[in-house]
N, C-alpha and C positions, 0 to 999 in steps of 0.2 A: 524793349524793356522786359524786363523779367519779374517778374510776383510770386511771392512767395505764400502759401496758405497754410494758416498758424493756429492750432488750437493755445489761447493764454489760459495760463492757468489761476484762473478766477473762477469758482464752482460753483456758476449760476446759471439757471434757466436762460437767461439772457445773453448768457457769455456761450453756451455752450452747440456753439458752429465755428467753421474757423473766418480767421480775417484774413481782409488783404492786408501784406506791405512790399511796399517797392523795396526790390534787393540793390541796394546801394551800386555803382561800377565797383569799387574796389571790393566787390564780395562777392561780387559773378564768380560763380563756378565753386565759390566756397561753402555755399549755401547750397542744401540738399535734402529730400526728403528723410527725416527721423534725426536729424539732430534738432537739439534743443538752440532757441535763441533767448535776445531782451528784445522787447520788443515796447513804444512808447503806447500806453493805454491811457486813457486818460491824461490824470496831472501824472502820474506814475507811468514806472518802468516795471516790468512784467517777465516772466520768465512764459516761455511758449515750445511747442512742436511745430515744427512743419512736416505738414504731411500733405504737401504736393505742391507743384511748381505749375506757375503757368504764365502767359501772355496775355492775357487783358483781363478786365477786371468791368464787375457791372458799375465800380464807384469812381467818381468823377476824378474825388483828389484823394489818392495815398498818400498815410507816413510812413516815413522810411525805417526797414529796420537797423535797429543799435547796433548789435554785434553777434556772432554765434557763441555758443558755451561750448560745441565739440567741433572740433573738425574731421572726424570721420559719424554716421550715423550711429546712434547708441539703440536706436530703434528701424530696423527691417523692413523689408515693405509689405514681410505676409505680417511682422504683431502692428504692423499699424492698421492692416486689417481687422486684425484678433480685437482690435481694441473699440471699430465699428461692432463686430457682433458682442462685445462684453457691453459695450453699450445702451444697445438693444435686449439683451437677455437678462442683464441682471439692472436696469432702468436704473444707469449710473448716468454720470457725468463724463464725456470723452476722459476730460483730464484726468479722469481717477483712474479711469480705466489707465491709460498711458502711465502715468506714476508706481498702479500696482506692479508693473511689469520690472522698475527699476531697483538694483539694491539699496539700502537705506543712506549709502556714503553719497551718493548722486543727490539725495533729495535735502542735506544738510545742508550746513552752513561750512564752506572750506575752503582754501586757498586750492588753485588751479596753478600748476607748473608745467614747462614745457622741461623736459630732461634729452640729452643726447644719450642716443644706445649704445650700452656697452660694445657691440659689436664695431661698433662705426668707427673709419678712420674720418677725424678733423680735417684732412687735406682734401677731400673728396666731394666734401658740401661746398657749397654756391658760396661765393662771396659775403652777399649780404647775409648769410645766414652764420659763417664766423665772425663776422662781425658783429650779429646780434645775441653772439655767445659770448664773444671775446674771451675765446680761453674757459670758459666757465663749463658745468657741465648741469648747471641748472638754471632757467631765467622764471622770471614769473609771469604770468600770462598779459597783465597789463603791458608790460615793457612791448612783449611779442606785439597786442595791439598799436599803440603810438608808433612802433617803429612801420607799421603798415606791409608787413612782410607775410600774411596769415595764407597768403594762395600757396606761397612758396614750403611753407610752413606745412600746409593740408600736405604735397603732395612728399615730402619730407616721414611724414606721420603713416602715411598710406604705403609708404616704400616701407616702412620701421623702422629708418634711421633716426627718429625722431621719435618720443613719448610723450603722451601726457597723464601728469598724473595728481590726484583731486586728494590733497591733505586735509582728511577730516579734523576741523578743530572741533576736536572731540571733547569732553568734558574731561575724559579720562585722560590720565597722566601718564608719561612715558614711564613704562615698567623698569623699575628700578631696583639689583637687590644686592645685597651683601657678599662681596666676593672676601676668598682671601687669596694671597699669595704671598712670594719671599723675596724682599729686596736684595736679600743676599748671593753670591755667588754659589756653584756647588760646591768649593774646596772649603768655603767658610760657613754654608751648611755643614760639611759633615763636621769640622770640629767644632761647630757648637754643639753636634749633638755628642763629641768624645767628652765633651766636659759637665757635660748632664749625669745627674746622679746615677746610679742603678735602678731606685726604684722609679726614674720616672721613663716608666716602660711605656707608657701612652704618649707621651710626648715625643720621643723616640719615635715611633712608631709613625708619628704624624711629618717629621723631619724627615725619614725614608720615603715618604709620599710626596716630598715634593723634591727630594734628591731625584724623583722619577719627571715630576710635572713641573711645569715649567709655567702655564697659562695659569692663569689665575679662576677658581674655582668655588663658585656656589658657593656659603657658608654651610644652610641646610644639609645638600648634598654632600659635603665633607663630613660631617656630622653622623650620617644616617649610615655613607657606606664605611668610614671608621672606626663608628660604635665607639666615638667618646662624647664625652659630656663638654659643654660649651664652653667650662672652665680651665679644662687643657688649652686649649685655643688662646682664650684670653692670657693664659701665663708664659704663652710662647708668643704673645703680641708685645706684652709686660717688658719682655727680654729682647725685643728688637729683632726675632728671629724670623716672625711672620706680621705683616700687616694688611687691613681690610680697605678694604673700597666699595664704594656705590657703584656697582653697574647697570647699563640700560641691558636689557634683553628684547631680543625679538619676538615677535609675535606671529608663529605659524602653527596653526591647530594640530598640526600633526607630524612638527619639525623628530619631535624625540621618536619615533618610532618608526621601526623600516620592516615595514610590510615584507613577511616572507612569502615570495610567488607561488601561487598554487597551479595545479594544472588541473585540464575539464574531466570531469567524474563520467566513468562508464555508466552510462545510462540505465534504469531498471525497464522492463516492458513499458509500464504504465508511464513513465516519464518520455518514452522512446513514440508511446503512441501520441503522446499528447503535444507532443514540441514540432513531429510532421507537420503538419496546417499552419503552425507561423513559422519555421523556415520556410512555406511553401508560398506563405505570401509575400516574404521578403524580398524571395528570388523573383517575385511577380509582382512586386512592386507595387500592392494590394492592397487596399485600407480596408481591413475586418477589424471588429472588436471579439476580442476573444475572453470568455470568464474562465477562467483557470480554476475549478474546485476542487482544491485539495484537502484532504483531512489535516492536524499538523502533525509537522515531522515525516510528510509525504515527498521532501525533496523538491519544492518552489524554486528555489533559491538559484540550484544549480541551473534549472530551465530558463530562468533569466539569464545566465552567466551565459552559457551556450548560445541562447538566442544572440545575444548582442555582440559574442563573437563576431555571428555570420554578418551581422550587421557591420563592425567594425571592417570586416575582411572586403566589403562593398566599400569604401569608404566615406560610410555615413556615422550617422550621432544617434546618441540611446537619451534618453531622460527616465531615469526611476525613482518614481516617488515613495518616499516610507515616511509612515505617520511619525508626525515630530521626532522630539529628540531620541527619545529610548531605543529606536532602532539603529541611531547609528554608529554608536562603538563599532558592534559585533557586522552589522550592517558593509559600513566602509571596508572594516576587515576584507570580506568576502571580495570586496569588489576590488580594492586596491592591491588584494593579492593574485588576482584573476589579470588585472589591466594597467596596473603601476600607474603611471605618471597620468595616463591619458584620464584619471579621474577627477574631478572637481568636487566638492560638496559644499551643498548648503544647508546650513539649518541655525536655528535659532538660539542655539549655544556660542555661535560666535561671534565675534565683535563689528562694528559696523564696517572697519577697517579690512576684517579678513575675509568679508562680505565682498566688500568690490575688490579685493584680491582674488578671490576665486572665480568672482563673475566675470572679470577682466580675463581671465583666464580661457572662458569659454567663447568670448567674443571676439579675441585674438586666434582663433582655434588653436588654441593649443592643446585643448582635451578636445575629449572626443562623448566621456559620458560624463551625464550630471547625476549626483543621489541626492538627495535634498527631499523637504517639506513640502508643502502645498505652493509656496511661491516657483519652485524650482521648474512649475510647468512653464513658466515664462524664458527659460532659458533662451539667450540668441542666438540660437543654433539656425541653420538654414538648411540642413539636409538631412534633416530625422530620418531615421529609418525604423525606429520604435519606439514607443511608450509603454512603459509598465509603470504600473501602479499597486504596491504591496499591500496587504489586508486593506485593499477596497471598502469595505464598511464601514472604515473608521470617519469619526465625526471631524475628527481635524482635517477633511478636507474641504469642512466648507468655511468661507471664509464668513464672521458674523460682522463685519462692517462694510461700509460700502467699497469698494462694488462686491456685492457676495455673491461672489460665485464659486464655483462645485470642478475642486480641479479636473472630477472627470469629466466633465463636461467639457473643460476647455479641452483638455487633451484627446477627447473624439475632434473636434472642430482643428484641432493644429493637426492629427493625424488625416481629416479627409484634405487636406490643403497640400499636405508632404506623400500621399499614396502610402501609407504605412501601418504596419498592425497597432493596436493597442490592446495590452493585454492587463485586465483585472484580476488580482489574486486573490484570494482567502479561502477562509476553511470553512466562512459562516457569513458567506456573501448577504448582501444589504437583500432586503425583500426585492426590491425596486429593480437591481440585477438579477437576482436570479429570476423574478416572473420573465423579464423582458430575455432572456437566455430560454427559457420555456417556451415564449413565442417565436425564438428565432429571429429576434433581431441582432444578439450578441451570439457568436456560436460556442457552444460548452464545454469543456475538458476539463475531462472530471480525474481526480484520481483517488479513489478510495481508500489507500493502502496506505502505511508505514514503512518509509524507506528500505528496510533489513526484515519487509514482514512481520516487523514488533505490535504486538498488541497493544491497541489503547488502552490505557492505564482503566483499572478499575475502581468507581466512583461511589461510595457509599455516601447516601443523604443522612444524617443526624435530624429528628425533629427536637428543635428547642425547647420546645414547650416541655416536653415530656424529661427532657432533665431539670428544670425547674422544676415540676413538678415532685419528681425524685430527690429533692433535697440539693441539687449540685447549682450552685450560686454563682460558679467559675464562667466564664467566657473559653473554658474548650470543652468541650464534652468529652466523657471518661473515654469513649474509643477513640477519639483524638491524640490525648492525651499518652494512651498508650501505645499507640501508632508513635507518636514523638519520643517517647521514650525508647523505643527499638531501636527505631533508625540511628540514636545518638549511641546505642550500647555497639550498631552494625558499622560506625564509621561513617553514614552514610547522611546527605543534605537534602534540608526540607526548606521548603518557599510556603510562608503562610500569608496570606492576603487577605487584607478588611479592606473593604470598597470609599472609603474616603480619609479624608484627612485629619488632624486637630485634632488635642486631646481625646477631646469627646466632643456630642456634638452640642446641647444644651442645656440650660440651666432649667432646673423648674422646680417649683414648689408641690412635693408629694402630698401635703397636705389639701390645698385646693384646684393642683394644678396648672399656676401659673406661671406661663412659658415668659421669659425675659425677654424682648424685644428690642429690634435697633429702633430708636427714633426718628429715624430719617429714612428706612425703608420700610414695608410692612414682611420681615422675615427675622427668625430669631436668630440670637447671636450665638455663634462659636466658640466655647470656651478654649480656652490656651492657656494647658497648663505651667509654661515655663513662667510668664511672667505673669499667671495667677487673672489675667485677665478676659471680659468677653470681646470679641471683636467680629462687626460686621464684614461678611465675603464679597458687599456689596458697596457700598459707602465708604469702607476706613473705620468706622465711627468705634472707639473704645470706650468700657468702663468698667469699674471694678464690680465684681460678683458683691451683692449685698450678704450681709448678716443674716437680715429678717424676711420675709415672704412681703411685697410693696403693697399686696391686696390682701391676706388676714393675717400679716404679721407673724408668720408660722417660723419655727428656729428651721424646719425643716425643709430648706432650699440646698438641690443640691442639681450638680450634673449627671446627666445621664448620656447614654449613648457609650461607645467603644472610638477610642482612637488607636493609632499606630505609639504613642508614646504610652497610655496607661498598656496595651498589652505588650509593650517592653516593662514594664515594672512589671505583671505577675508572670511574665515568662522568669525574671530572672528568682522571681520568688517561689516557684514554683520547683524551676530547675536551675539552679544557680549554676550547675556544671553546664550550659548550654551556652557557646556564643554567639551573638545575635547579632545581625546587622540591620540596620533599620535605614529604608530607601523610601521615605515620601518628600513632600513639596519643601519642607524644612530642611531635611539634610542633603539635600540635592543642590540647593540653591547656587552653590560654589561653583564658579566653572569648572572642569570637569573631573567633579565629587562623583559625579552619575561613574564616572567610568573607573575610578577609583575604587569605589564601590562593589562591584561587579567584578573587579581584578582581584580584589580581597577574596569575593565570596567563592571564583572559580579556583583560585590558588589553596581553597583550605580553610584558609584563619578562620571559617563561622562555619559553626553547623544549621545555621539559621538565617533567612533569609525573610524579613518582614516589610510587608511594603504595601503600596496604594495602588491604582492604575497600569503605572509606569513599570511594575515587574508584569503583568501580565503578560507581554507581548516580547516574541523575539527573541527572549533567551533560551539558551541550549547549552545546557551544562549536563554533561554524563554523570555527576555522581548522584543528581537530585532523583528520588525515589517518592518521595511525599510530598504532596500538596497536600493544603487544607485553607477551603475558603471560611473566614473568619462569621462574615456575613453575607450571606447572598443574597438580601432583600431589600439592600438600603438602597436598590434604583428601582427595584418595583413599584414601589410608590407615588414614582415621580409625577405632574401631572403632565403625562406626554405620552401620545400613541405608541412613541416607538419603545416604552420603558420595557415592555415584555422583549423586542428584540436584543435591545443591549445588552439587559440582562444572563440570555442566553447568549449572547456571543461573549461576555465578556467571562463567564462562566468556560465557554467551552477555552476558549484561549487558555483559561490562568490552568485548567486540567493537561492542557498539550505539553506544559512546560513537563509532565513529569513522566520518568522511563523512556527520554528517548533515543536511550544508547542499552547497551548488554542489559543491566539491570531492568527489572518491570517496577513499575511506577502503582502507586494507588493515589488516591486524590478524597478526601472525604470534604464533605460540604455541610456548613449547618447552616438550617434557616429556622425561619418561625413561620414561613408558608410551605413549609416540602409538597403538599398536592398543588402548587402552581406547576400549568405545564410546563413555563417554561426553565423551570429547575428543574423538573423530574425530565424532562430533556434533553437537557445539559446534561446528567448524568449519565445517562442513555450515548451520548455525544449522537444524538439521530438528528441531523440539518433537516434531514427529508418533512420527518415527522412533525417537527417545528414548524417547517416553512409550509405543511398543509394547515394546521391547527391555525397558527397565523394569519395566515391568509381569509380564513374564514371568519373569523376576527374582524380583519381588516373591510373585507369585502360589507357585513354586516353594518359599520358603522361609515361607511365612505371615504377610506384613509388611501393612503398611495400605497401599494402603486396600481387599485383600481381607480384612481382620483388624484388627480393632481391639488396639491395647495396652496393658495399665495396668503402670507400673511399681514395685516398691516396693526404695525401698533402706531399710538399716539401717546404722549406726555407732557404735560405741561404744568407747571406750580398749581394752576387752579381746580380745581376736583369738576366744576360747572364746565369750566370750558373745554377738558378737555373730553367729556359725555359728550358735549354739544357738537365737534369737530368730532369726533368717532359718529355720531348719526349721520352726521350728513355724508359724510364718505359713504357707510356703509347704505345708505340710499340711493344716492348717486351711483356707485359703482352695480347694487344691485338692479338699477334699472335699464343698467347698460349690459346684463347677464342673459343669456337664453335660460329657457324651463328647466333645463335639465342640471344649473349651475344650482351650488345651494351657499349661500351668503350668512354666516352665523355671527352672532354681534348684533351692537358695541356687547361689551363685557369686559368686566373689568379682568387684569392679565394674570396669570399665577401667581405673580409677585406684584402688588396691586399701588404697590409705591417705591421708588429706589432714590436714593437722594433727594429728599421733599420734592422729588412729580410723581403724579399721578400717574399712572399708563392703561391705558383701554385699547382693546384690538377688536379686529373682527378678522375672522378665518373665511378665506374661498375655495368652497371645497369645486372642482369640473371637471370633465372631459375634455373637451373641444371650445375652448372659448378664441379666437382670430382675434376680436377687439377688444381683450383682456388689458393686453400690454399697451394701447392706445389711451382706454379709458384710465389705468393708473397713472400714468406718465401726464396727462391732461390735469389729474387730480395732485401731481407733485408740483405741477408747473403753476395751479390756481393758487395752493397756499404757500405758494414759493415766497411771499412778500414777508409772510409771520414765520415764516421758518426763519427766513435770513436773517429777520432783529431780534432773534437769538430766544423769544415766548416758548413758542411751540415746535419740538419736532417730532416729524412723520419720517416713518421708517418702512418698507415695503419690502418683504423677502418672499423670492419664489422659491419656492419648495424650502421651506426653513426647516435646518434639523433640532435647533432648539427653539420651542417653542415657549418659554418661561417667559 
């Protein structure tokens, strides 16, 4: 008999090892490690893994399992691995661990079809298996089950002559748009158009267009490339000449556009010195981690493209990660014009649908590299042969829910399992890499230079205060200002950057002072000014800006702070002749607006480029000459160790964007602290200088990466209970610490209420703790009972990059 061992997916302390069930006979050999099953639990039925097979069992009587959900594995036998040490490292639950790995159409709700492949001749399958098509060229998976034909089936699936495939019933609706075309023939096209007046030369003109077309076409795009107005149309519908239709359209991220092929760039010295040691480990089959220090505009990009060549010519598989979405327009470009077809990408702008389209993709090998976000480390590749990882530093790689874990992380642990490099890139490597590159555990390749030997752009600090002071009330300072007005007299594009989002950012009364607050978090509220409203970043929670001050009744309630939409109104007041494009979280929101955007701004149409985060990174546009950061101090503040790091890195980034082709770039920066190092740094663009100042810093107060930190919050409705559940943890866990650990807490969290709970944490700052991950897991597993009936939950992150 045969047994199968199943993690179900139930996410409890209780549930979390695997069970036996007896594999049915009629499922011998269908049944295998890393496909998903149903398996009976309880009164219920269950969706489960197996992740291993075997011959006897310590329990007396087995239940048998239901059915399989795949018939080939959807999971590997090294991420069934991956998914024991995600388990252990980031003190999750197997199942979560297993789940994070899959794309989101797997974990829905959807119909499951068996399809015959195009390729396949019908005469060539197994009897019963036309027969359980009958002519058909799709069946549904129930049918495939009752008819008991599933071994046949598997081995069908495994040849390719057989698919299956998982129809998300998605919320979303089949995309549907407005076509036109002409029911008429050509000879009765053209005398409908002899018999049209002279002057209607636009109508005319639209009747030549389909004397050419034949297929019926887009309303929009008729429209846009004929440059008439929608009323032409309608009078040649009028006239029976042209008529409309609803049509379905397809859904492929990247159908309209055909990558023109690039070829590999001659190498400079410093890119020729630094790419030896990973082809060398390639060819030797070598798991190093390597930190790639490049300034920007040092030529990254291309060292990846080459590396993954030699990679691809082995024929193995690449995985490169870029921080969410903004990197991948220009991103994909590079790589899809470098490797055509053999690319796949993931990221978070596409649908759940084109999600397991591409992931389907990589598991079928049909590609060979993946670019994608944080999730894409999980790619089911089986023969890596490298990992890169773009701007390393960035926070989107760790993930903030459960299991939280640190792609790089994962990506050393798949790279020592595959013998292969991993390579970290940036300009302004995280503390944590570069010390551990210092000690020699990562080895460093540095490149100082700009590509063509161009100069980094030259960065002038503006102190705020002292135009205040000088009468200037504006949000640009007069060198700014003239700065902006050149470039627009030279032809030439500037990118201005404020560090956050929304009008502005708070309401308050000048008179006494008093900030407007959410009532269901303890943080103020965001004013927005399209629909005049405040709104919490936290909760939801809306209301209208009051009249009167709610504590002395003062008329004089007003908002403060700078957003991306009030400095689009004095830009255009200011310089009305200036075109402006504006990129943050609001006009973005559109599927792909981001890239729309970015098309506009590199084609010309704006001499202006204004934005949040998301321009900082990754563009490269030759005509841009100016930067100017709007505000460089709104993360200084934050209450978090790393806010001096981000701030400098985010600083140096949004300065890379500018001069990095023929023309020289300057960059001017205003704040209201210019003697913080870490601005007068950024300016400098000195990493070195920062990262001693930093460290010193760091070292002083016991921060990473002389000290590791695990964090734990807790929250619950009750303010009592959950003080009372943060002591005893933080007693408990402190007495299970050596001398040298330091235990800080309970205390209440930065944000000390978020949707009526409470939240208290306590921080563990140590070196070398072994029964660290014991004693927490011990403490997840004791209030496992008030977690589950939904009171109170505990949250545990090691090394957490947000600390709020």
């Amino acid at each position: 008999m045969t047994i199968a061992s199943v993690i179900v997916d139930v996410p409890a302390k209780q549930t979390d090892r695997p069970f036996d069930y007896l594999i049915p006979n009629h499922l011998t050999g269908i049944i295998t490690p890393g496909i998903r099953v149903v398996v009976p639990f309880g009164p219920r039925k269950v969706q489960g893994f197996v992740t291993a097979l075997k011959t006897e069992s310590d329990f007396e009587k087995l239940k048998e399992l239901i059915e399989p959900m795949d018939l080939t594995p959807i999971l590997n036998q090294e991420l069934l691995q991956l998914g024991e040490w995600l388990t252990k490292e980031t003190l999750c639950y197997k199942i979560s661990a297993y789940q994070v790995m899959l794309p989101a159409a797997l974990k829905a709700k959807y119909e499951k079809k068996l399809k015959l492949s195009d390729e396949v001749s019908v005469e060539k399958l197994s009897d019963e298996i036309q027969a359980a098509f009958e002519n058909r060229l799709i069946i549904s998976w129930e049918e495939a089950v009752k008819l008991g034909c599933l071994s046949l089936l598997q081995k069908e699936v495994v040849n390719g002559s057989i698919e299956i495939i998982y129809e998300v019933k998605e919320r979303v609706k089949k995309k549907k748009l407005k076509h036109v075309f002409s029911p008429l023939t050509k000879d009765q096209l053209a005398m409908e158009k002899e018999q049209l007046p002279v002057q209607a030369a636009k109508q005319k003109a639209v009747i030549d267009f389909f004397l050419q077309e034949e297929a019926p076409i887009e309303l929009r795009k008729l429209l846009s490339e004929m440059g008439v107005a929608s009323s032409t149309i309608k009078g040649l519908v009028q006239k029976g000449i042209l008529s409309q239709k609803e049509m379905e359209v397809y859904r492929d991220p990247y159908e309209e556009r055909r990558f023109t092929s690039t070829e590999p760039l001659p190498l400079t010295e410093d890119q020729q010195k630094v790419i030896t040691p990973i082809l060398a480990s390639i060819e030797e089959k070598r798991n190093r981690n390597f930190l790639l220090y490049g300034v920007t505009g040092s030529g990254k990009t291309e060292i990846y493209l080459q590396s993954i060549q030699l990679v691809l010519q082995k024929g193995k598989e690449a995985i490169v990660l870029v921080p969410e979405i903004s990197l991948t327009p220009q991103m994909v470009k590079r790589f899809k014009g470098r490797f055509g077809d053999q690319v796949a990408v993931l990221h978070s702008g596409l649908s759940a649908g084109e999600k397991y389209d591409e992931w389907r993709k990589i598991q079928r090998k049909e590609v060979k590299v993946v670019v994608g976000a944080r999730s894409a480390i999980f790619a089911p590749f089986e023969n890596l042969g490298i990992i890169i990882i773009d701007e390393e530093h960035e926070t989107s790689y760790k993930q903030e829910d459960s299991p939280r874990y640190h792609a790089r992380d994962v990506a050393i642990e798949r790279a020592s399992t595959h013998h292969c490099p991993v390579v970290l890139g940036s300009a302004t490597p995280s503390l944590e890499s570069f010390a551990r590159a210092q000690k020699g555990v990562y080895s460093l390749l540095s490149m100082p230079n700009r590509m063509n030997n161009q100069a980094l752009p030259g960065v002038e600090i503006i102190d705020m205060r002292e135009e205040l002071r000088e009468g200037n009330r504006s949000m640009f300072s007069r060198v700014l200002l003239e700065k902006i007005e050149d470039r627009l007299k030279k032809k030439e594009q500037i990118v201005l950057f404020l560090n956050k989002r929304g009008h502005s950012s708070f309401v308050m009364c000048r008179d006494c002072g008093f900030v407007v607050n959410c009532p269901n978090c303890d943080i103020s509220l965001t004013y927005h000014r399209a629909n005049q409203q405040m709104k919490c970043h936290y909760c939801g929670h809306e209301a209208q800006v009051p009249n009167n001050c709610p504590e002395c009744n003062s008329e004089h309630i007003r908002y403060f702070g700078t957003g991306t939409q009030k400095v689009e109104e004095e830009l255009a007041k200011i310089l009305p002749e200036a075109k402006v494009i504006r990129m943050d979280v609001d006009t973005t929101s559109r599927k792909g607006s981001h890239e729309k955007l970015l098309d506009q701004f590199q084609e010309g149409h704006a001499d202006i480029l204004l934005g949040t985060q998301m321009i900082a990174k990754g563009l490269d546009f030759p005509n841009i000459t100016l930067v100017g950061v709007l505000s460089a101090d709104t993360m200084l503040h934050l209450p978090d160790f790393r806010s001096s790091e981000k701030t400098f890195q985010l600083l140096t980034q949004v300065s890379g964007r500018a001069g990095r082709h023929e023309k020289e770039g300057e960059v001017v920066i205003q704040t209201y602290t210019p003697q913080h190092y870490s601005i007068e740094l950024a300016g400098e663009q000195d990493y070195d200088k920062f990262y001693e100042r930093e460290m010193m810093v760091r070292k002083i107060h016991k921060y990473p990466p002389f000290y590791y930190i695990s964090l734990i919050t807790v929250s619950h409705e009750e303010l009592l209970k959950t003080v009372s559940v943060t002591e005893k943890i933080t007693a408990y866990i402190g007495s299970r610490l050596s001398k040298e650990a330091i235990c800080l807490g309970p205390v209440a969290s930065p944000i000390p209420r978020i949707n009526n709970r409470y939240r208290y944490q306590c921080l563990i700052k140590y070196k070398r703790e072994p029964d660290l991950g014991l004693a927490l897991k011990k403490m997840l597993d004791y209030y496992q009972k008030e977690t589950a009936s939904g009171g109170l939950q505990i949250s545990v992150d090691v090394n957490p990059y947000i600390l709020m």
